[in-house]
N, C-alpha and C positions, 0 to 999 in steps of 0.2 A: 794350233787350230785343227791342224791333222788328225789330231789325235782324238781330237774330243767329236769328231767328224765320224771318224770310227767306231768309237765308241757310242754315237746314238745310235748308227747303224748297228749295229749288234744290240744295243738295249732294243729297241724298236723291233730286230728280228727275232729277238729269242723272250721276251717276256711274255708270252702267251703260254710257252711249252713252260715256262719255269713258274708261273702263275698257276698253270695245273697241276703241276707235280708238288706246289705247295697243298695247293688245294688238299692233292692227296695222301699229302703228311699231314697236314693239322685237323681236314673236315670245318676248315671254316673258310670261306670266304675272305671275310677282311680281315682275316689272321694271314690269309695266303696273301692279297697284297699289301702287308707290310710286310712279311718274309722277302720279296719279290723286293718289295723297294729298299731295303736295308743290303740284300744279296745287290741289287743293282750299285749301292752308294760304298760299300764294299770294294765291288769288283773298280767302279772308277778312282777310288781313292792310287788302286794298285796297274792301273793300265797301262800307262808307259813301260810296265815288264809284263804285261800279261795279252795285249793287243795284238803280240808279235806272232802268240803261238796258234797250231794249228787247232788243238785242244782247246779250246778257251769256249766250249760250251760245259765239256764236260771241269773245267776249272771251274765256270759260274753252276752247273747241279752240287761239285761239293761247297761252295761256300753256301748255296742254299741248304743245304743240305745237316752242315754245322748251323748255320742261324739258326734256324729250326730247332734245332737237340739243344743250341745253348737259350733259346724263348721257350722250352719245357721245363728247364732246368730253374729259369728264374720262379723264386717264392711268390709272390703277388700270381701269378699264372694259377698255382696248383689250386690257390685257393677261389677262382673264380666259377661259377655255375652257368652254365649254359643249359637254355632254356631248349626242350625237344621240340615243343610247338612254335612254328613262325608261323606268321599272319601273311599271306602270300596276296598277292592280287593274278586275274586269273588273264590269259594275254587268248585273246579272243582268236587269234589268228592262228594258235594252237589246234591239230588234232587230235583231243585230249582221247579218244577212242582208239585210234592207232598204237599211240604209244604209251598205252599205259603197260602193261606187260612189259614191255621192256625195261620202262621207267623205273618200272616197280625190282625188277632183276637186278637194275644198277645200282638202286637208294637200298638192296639186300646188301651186297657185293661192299657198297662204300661201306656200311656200316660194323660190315664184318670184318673189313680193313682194317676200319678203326678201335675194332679190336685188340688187334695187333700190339704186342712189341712194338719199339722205334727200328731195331735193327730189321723183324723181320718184315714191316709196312716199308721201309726203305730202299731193302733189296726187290720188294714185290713191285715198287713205284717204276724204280732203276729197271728193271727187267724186262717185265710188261706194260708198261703205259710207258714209259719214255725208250721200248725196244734196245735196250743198251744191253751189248753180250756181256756173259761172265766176267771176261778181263776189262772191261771197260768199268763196271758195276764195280769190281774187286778197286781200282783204280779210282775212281769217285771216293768210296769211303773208306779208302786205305783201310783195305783188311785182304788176306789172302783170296784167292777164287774158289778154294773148299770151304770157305765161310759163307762165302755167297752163294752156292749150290747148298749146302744146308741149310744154311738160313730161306733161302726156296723154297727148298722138300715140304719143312717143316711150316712156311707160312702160308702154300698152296692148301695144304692138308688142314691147317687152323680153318681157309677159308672154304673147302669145304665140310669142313665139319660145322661153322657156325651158319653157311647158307643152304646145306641139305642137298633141294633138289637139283640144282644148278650143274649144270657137267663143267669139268675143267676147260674144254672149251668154250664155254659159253664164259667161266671164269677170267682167261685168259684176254677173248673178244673185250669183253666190257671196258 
């Protein structure tokens, strides 16, 4: 009972940050939560070894992080069409004047993401929206830490080349 105690409390504390960083693998939504809830049914299958450790966020970003690359992999995925237009309803409580500008800088920035490679939108996710250093990022997707400083270089510069005016801070901010 301890255990499973634990265990909402970490589901409960971390599925916000691991629901955004699917987000910002996939660019879907309810692709991100079932990322999220597959990475969650995962991680509790294995918790009695994995509860214990101090790590055990960055153990739950890489098995997100595998789900993810292995729901790209599957056939039925490649072949589905996602539609560019959603029908939005408008939330009135919005000050659609203030932040459209920005809005508009971030839905550039996502899109340019999505761009991306898997390795190098993962190290960009790893990095900058979930602030995880080189060795930690290296250590998620088990690969060296000159992969992941390359894989950077080269996915900062993809995004500014596919967002333009945007400066790297502002890239980084977002």
């Amino acid at each position: 009972m301890r255990d499973e105690d634990e265990f909402r409390a970490f589901a409960h504390g971390h599925a916000p940050t691991l629901r955004r960083s699917a987000y910002l693998f996939c660019g879907d939504w309810h692709l991100a939560e079932d990322l999220v809830q597959t990475t969650l049914v995962k991680i509790y299958k294995s918790w009695s070894r994995v509860g214990k450790r101090e790590t055990t966020h960055n153990y739950a970003r890489t098995v997100l992080l595998r789900t993810w690359l292995d729901e790209k992999r599957k056939p039925w995925r490649r072949s589905e069409w996602g539609s560019p237009e959603v029908p939005d309803t408008p939330d009135p409580t919005v000050d659609v004047a203030g932040g459209v500008g920005r809005s508009w800088e971030r839905d550039q920035v996502h899109r340019a993401l999505l761009t991306l490679g898997q390795r190098q939108r993962a190290v960009l996710v790893l990095r900058y929206f979930d602030e995880l250093s080189v060795a930690e990022t290296a250590q998620v997707m088990g690969c060296a830490e000159g992969t992941v400083k390359s894989q950077a270089a080269r996915g900062l510069a993809a995004l500014r080349a596919a967002v333009g005016g945007i400066s790297e801070g502002e890239l980084v901010a977002t």
